[in-house]
C-alpha positions in Angstrom: -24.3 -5.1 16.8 -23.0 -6.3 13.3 -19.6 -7.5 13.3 -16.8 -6.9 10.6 -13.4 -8.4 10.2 -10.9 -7.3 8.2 -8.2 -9.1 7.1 -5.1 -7.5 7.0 -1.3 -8.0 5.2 1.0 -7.7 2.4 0.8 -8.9 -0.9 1.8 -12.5 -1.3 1.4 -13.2 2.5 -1.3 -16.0 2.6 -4.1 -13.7 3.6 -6.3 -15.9 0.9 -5.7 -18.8 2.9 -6.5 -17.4 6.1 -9.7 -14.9 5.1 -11.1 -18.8 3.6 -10.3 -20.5 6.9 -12.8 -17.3 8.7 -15.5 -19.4 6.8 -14.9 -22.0 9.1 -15.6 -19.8 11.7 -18.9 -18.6 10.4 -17.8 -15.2 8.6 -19.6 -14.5 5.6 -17.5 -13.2 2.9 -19.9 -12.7 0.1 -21.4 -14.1 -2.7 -19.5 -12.2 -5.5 -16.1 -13.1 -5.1 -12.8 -12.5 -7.7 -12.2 -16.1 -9.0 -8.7 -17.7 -8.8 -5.7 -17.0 -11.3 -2.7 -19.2 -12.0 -1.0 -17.4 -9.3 -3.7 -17.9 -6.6 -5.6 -20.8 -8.3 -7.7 -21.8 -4.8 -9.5 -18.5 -4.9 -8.5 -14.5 -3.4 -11.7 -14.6 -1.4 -11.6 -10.9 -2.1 -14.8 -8.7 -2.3 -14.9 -8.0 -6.3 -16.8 -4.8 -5.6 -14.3 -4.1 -2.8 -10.9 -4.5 -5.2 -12.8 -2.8 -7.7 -13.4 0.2 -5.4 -9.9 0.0 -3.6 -8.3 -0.1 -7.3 -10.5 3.0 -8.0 -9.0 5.4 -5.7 -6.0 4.2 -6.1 -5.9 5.4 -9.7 -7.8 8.1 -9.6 -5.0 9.6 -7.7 -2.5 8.3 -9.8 -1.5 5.5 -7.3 -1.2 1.7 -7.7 -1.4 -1.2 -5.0 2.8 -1.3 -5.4 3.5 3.0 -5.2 5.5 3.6 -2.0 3.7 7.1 -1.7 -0.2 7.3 -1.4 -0.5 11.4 -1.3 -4.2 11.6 -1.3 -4.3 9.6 2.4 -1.9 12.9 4.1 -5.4 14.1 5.4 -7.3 16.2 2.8 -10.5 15.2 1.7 -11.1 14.7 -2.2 -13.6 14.0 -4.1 -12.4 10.7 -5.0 -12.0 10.1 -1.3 -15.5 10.8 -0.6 -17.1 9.4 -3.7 -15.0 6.0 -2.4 -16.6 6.6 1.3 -19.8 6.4 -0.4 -19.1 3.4 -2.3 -17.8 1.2 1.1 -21.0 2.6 2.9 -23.1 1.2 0.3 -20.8 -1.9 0.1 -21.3 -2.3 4.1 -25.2 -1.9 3.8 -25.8 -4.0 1.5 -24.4 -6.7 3.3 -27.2 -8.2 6.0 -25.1 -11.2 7.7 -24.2 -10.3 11.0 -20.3 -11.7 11.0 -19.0 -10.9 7.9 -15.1 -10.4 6.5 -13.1 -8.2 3.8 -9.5 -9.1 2.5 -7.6 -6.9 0.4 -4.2 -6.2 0.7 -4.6 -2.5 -0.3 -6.8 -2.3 3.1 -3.4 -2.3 4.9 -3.1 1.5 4.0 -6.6 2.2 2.8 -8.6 1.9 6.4 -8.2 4.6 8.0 -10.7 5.9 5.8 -13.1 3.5 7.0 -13.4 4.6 10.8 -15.6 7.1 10.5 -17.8 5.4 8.1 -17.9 2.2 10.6 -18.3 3.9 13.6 -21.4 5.9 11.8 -22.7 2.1 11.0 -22.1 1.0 14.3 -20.1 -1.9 13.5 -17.8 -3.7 15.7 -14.4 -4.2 13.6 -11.9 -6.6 14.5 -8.6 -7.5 12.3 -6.6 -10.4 11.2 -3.4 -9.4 10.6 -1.3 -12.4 8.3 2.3 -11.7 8.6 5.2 -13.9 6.1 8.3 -13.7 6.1 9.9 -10.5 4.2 11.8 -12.4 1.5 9.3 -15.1 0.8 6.9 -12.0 -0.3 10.2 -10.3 -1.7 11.1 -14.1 -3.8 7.1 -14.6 -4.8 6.8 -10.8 -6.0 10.1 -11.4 -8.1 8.9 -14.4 -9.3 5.5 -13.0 -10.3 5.9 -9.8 -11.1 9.6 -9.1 -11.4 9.7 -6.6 -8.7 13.1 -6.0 -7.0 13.2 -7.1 -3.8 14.3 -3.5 -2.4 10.5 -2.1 -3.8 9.0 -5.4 -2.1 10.9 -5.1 1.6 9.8 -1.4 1.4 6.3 -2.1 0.5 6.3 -5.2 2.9 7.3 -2.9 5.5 4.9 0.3 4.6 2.1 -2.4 4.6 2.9 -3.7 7.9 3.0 -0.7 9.7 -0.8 0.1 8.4 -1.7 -3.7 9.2 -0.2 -3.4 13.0 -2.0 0.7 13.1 -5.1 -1.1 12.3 -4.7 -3.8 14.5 -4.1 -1.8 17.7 -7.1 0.6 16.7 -9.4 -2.1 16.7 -7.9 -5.3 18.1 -8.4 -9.1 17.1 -5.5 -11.6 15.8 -1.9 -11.5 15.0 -1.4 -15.1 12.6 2.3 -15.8 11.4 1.9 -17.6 8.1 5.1 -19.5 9.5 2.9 -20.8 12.5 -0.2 -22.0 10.2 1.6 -23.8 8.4 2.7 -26.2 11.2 -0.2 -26.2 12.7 -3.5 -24.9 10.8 -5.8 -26.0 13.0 -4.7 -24.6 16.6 -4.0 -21.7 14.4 -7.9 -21.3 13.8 -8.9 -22.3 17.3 -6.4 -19.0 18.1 -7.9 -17.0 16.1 -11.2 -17.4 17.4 -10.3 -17.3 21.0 -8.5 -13.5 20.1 -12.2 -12.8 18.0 -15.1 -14.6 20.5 -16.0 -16.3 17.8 -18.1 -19.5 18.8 -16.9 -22.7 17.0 -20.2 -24.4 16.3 -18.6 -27.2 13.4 -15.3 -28.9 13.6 -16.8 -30.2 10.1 -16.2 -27.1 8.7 -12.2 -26.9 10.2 -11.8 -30.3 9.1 -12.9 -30.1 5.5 -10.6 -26.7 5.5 -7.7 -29.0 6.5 -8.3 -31.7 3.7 -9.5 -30.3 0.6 -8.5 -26.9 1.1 -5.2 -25.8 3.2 -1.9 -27.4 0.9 0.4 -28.6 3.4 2.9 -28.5 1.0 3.0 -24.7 0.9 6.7 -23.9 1.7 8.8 -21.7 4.2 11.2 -19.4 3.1 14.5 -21.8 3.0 16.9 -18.8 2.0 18.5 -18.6 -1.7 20.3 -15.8 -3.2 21.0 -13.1 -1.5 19.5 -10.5 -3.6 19.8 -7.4 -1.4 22.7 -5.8 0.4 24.2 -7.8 3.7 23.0 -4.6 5.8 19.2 -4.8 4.5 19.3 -8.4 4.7 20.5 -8.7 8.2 18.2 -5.5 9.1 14.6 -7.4 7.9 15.7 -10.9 9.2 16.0 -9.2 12.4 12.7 -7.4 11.9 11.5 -9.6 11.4 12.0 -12.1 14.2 11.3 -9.0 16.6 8.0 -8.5 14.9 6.9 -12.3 15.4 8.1 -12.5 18.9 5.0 -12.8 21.4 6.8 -11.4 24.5 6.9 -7.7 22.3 3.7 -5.7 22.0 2.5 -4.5 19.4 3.3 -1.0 20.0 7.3 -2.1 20.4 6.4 -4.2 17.0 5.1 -0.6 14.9 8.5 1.3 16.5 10.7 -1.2 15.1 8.8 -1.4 11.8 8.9 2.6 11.6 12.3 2.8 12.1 13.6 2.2 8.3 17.2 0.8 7.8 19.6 4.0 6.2 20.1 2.2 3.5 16.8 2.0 2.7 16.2 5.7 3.5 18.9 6.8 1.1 17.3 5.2 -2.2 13.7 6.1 -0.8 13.6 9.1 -2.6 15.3 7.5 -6.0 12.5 4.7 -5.7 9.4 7.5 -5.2 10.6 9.0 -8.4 11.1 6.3 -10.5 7.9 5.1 -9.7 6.4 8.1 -10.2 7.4 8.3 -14.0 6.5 4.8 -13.9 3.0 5.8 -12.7 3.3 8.4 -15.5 3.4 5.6 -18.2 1.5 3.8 -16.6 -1.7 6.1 -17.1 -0.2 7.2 -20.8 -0.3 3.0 -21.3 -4.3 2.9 -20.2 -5.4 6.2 -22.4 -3.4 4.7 -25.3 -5.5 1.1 -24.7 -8.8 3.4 -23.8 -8.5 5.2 -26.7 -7.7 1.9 -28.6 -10.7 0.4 -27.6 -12.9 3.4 -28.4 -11.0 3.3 -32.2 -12.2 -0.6 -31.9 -15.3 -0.2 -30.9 -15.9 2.7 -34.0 -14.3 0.5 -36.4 -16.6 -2.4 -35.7 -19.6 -0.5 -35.8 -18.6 0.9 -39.3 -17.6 -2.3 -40.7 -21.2 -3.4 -39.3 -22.4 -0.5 -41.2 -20.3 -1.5 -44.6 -21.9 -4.6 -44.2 -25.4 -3.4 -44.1 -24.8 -0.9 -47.2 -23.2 -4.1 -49.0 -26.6 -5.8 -48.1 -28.7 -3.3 -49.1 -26.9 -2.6 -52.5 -27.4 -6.4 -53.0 -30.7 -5.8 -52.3 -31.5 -3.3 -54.7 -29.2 -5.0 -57.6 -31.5 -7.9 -57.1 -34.6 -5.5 -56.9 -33.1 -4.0 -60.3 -32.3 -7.3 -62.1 -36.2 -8.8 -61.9 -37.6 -5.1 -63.2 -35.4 -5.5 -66.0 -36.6 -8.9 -66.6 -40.1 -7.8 -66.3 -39.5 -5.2 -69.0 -37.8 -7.7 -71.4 -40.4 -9.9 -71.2 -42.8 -6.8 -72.0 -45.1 -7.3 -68.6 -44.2 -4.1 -67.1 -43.6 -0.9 -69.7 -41.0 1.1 -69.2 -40.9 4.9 -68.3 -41.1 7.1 -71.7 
């Protein structure tokens, strides 16, 4: 039986750095892969037909990786849903290795329509969930993408509670980024015990650990205090429940489920606003579609005025030697 492993966590969690140290471990994560950004320069070891697909549906129901609600995913089937199906089927087949790994954030929330398609395939799915610290994602999301750090606990928290679902329906590995960071390498050798995966090349591990993992990465260290005392206090202690090995993972999803009042009263104020910002959004991308289109006309009737030019030219030139045929009396003219 084929094996699959999906890698599992928020945005801005290190799940790059962890889906790259699967290689070690003899997962194949494919051969078309997104390449890295100034944000992520080592590489997001994400599927580029996957993100592509995942992005897809997301839109198509006029959702984004950072909207709070995903509407489409409350158990009706769409088209867009099953045209997506379709698409990961074909994404899954066409993959021959017999270990091999996905990573995309957006999977936190997106695999439960997976489950039937797997089980169909009869692949044996496993998860790596990568959990960081709430406000180093909330300080790297602010940094990056000037996200307030209320929308990036809340979506920190919504993914989670997919990632930790996921987990318990199919088992494998819970990684604190906080933990690989001190020590990478029994990290890995964890990770493989929780998988049965067989390591056949400390080579491998070691050339991760020298040329790939930055041991400089840093821990959250605190900062300003960007968020109320209560939701501050409420995460931190989230948190460290969430990371604690004596709790299960069932006790982990309760506490993660249970959302601080606070948070529950501007819930509603954040699921509008970023549904008019959704709203824009879409208005933004018909503008540049339609831009493009206009673009694309324009150049292809300049190309034209530029081929009319050529052939006027063409035909002055023509009409300049008759005439000096005619002076020169070796062609007659018409009567």
């Amino acid at each position: 039986m084929r094996r699959l492993i999906l890698v599992l966590g928020m945005h801005r969690s290190g799940t790059s750095v962890i889906t790259r140290a699967l290689e070690t471990l003899g997962v194949c994560l494919g051969d078309d892969l997104l390449p890295g950004k100034e944000d992520n320069p080592k590489g997001f070891f994400e599927d580029r037909k996957l993100q592509k697909a995942n992005d897809d549906l997301l839109v198509s129901n006029g959702c984004y990786w950072d909207s709070v609600e995903l509407p489409f995913l409350s158990g009706t089937t769409s088209g867009t849903v099953a045209s997506y199906q379709d698409t990961i089927t074909s994404l899954i087949s066409g993959n021959e290795s017999w270990i091999f790994g996905f990573k995309d954030p957006r999977m936190c929330r997106l695999w439960p329509l997976w489950d039937s398609l797997l089980r169909e395939l009869d692949i044996n799915t496993s998860v790596v969930l990568m959990m960081r610290h709430p406000f180093a994602v909330a300080k790297s999301l602010a940094s990056r993408d000037a996200m307030p750090w209320e929308i990036s606990l809340l979506l920190w928290r919504l993914h989670n509670i997919g990632a930790i679902e996921g987990l318990i329906h199919w088992g494998g590995s819970f990684v604190s980024y906080e933990i690989l960071l001190e020590n990478p390498e029994q990290t890995i050798r964890t990770i493989a015990q929780d998988l049965n995966l067989y390591i056949s090349d400390t080579k491998s591990i070691e050339y991760f650990m020298n040329s790939f993992f930055d041991r400089n990465l840093n821990h959250y260290e605190g900062g300003e205090l960007l968020i109320s005392a209560n939701l501050h206090d409420y995460y931190e202690y989230v948190y460290q429940y969430i990371t604690d090995d004596t709790n299960s993972l069932e006790q982990k999803l309760a506490i993660l489920r249970q959302s601080p009042s606070e948070e529950s009263f501007i819930y509603p104020s954040i699921s509008r606003l970023q549904q008019q910002r959704d709203d824009l959004r879409r208005h933004l991308f018909e503008i540049r579609d339609n831009h493009a289109i206009l673009e694309a006309h324009t150049d292809s009737l300049l190309r034209e005025v530029e081929r009319r030019k050529q052939e006027s030219a063409n035909l002055r030139n023509r009409a300049i030697y008759l005439e000096s045929l005619i002076v020169h009396e070796r062609i007659k003219p018409y009567p």
